[in-house]
C-alpha positions as CSV (number, residue, x, y, z in Angstrom):
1,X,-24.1,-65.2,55.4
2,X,-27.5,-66.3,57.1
3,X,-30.5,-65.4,55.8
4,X,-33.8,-65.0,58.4
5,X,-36.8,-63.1,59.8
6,X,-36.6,-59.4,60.4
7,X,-36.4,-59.2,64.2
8,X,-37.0,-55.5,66.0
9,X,-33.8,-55.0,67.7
10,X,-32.5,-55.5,63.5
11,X,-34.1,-52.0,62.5
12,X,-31.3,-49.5,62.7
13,X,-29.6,-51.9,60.5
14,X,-32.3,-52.4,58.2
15,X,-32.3,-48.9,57.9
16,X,-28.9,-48.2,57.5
17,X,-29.1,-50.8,54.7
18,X,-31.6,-49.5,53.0
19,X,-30.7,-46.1,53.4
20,X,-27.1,-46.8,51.6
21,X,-28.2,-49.4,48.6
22,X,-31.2,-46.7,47.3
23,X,-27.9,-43.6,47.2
24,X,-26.8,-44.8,43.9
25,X,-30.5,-45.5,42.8
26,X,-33.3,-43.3,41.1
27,X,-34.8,-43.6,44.8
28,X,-32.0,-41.9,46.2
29,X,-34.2,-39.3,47.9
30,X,-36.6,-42.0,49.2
31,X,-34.9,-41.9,52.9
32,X,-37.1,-43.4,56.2
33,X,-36.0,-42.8,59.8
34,X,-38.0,-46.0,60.9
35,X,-39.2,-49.6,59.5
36,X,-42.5,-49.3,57.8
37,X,-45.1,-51.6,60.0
38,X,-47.9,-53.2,57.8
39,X,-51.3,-53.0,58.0
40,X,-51.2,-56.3,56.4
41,X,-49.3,-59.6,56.9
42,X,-45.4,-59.6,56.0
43,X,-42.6,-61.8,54.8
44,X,-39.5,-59.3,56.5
45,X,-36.4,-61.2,56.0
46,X,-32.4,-59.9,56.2
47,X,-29.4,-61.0,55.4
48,X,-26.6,-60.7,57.9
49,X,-22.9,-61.1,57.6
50,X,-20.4,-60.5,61.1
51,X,-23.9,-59.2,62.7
52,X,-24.2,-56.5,59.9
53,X,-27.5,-56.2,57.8
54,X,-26.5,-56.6,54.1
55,X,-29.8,-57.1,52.6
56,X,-33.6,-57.0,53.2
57,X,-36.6,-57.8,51.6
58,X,-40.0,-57.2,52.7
59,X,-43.1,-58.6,50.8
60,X,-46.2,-57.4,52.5
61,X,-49.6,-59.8,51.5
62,X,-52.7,-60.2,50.8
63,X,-55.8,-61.8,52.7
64,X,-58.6,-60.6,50.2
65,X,-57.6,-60.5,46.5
66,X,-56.1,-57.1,45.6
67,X,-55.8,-55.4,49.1
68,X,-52.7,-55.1,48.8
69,X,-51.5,-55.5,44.8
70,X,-53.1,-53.5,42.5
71,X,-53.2,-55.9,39.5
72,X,-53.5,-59.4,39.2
73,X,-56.1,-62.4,40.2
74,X,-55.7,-64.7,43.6
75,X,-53.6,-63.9,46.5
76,X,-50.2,-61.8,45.9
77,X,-47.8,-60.3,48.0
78,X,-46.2,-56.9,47.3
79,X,-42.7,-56.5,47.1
80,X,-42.3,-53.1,49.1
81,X,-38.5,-53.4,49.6
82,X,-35.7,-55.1,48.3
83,X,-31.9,-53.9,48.8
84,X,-28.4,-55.1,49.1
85,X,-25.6,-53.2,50.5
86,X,-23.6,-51.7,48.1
87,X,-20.1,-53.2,50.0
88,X,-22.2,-56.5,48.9
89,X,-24.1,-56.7,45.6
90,X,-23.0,-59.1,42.7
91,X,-22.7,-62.1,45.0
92,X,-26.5,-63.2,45.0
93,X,-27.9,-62.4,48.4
94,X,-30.7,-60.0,46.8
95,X,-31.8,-63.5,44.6
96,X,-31.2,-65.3,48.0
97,X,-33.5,-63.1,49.4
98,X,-36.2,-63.9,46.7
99,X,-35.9,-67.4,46.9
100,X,-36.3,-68.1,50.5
101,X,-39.6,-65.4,50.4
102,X,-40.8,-67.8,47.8
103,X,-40.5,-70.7,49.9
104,X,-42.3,-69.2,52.5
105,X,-45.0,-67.3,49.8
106,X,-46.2,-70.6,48.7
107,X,-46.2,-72.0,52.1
108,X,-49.1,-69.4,52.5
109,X,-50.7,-69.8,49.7
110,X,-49.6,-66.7,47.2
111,X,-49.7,-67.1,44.2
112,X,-47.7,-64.1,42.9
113,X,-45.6,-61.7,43.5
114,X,-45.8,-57.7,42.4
115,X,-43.4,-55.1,42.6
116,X,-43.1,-51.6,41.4
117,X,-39.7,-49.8,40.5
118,X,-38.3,-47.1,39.1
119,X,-36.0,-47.0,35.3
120,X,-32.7,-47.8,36.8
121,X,-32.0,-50.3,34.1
122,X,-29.6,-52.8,36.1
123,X,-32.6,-52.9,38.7
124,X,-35.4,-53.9,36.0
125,X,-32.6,-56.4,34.4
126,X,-32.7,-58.1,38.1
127,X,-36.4,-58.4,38.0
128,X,-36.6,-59.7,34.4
129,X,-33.6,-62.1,35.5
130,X,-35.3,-63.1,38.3
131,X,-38.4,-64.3,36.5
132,X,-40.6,-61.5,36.7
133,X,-42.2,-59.7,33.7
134,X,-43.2,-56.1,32.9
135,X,-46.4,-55.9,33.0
136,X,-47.2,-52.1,33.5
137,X,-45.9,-48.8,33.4
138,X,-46.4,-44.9,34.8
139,X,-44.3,-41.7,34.9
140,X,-43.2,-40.3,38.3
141,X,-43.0,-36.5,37.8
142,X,-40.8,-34.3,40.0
143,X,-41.9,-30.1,39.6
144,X,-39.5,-28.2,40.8
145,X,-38.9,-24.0,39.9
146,X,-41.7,-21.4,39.1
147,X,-40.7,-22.7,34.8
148,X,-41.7,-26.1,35.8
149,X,-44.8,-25.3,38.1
150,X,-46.3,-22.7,36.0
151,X,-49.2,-24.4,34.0
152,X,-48.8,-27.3,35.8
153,X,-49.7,-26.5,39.7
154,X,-51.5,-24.0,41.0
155,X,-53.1,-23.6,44.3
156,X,-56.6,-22.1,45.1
157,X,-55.7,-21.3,48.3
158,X,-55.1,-17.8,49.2
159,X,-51.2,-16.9,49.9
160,X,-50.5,-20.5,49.6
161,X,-47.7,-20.7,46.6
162,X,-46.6,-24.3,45.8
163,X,-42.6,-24.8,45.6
164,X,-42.4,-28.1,44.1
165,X,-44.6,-31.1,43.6
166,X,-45.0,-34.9,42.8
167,X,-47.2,-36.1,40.5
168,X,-48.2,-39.8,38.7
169,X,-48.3,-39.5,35.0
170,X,-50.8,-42.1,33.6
171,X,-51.4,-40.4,30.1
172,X,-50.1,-41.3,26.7
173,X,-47.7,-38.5,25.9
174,X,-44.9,-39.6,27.9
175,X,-41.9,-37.8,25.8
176,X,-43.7,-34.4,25.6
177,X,-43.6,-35.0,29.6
178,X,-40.3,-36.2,29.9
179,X,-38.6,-32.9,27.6
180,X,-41.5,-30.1,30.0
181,X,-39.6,-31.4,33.4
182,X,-36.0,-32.5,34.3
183,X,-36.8,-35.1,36.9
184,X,-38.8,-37.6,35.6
185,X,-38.8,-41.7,35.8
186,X,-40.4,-44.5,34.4
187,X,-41.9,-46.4,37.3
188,X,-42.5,-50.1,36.2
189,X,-44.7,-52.9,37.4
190,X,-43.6,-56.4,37.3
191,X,-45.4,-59.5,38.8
192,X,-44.2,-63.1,39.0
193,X,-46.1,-65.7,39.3
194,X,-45.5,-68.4,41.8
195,X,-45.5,-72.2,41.2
């Protein structure tokens, strides 16, 4: 397995990668037709066995302190995407991944690392395992059905009738939240710092 840059002509794979290692995740509905370009600078690096794309991991940075990170002090670089095939987890190549984008992180002077995720607990165990600590935390809230909208969202607009929404949960009652709607996930912040 060789790990290196992203290269264009790698995106259908990238996709395809990232498209099958989020089905089993609580981002399973999170699906891209295309590569996200940054506005920013970008470690984009892949892992590729027999020409296939097994992993990816793509850390966008920071110029200007918290540009791009939302927390933290001095230059970091935000984790955007991270995924492994799922014919291929359990043999390292997402911690690969890490590694190598730390090499490179501090060759640019960042001095952290930041990345947000939902409660899929073997996914947080990776993080925590990987030296990263919690540091934050929010609810994602999925409304779906006229039980779950009403009270919740309602639209001043004339004839305009909301169907379902998506909201950020920042407030301290996270259990009442979690029993009023079905779909709802903890979406945790870690940061690691960089030596």
């Amino acid at each position: 397995m060789e790990i290196r840059q992203y290269q264009v002509e790698d995106e259908i794979g990238w996709v395809r990668c990232r498209v099958l290692s989020f089905l089993d995740t609580a981002y399973f509905d999170n699906v891209y037709p295309n590569k996200e370009v940054y506005e920013n600078p970008a470690i984009e690096l892949v892992a590729v066995e027999n020409n296939q794309i097994v992993g990816l991991l793509d850390i966008e940075y920071e110029i200007k302190e918290r540009t791009v990170c939302s927390r933290g002090t001095g230059i970091g670089g935000m984790i955007w995407h991270i995924a492994v095939h799922p014919d291929f987890r359990r043999k390292g190549i997402g911690t690969q991944l890490l590694k190598a984008a730390e090499i490179i992180a501090i060759t640019k002077g960042l001095n952290r690392f930041e990345a947000w995720t939902r409660d899929d607990e073997w996914v947080n165990n990776w993080y925590v395992n990987s030296g990263f600590k919690k540091v934050e935390s929010y609810l994602q809230v999925f409304i779906e059905g006229n039980s779950e909208l009403k009270g919740a969202i309602k639209s001043e607009l004339p004839d305009l009738f909301p169907i379902q929404a998506f909201a950020h949960y920042i407030g301290e009652e996270n259990e009442q939240i979690k029993k009023k709607f079905k779909r709802v996930y903890e979406c945790n912040c870690y940061e690691k710092m960089l030596n």
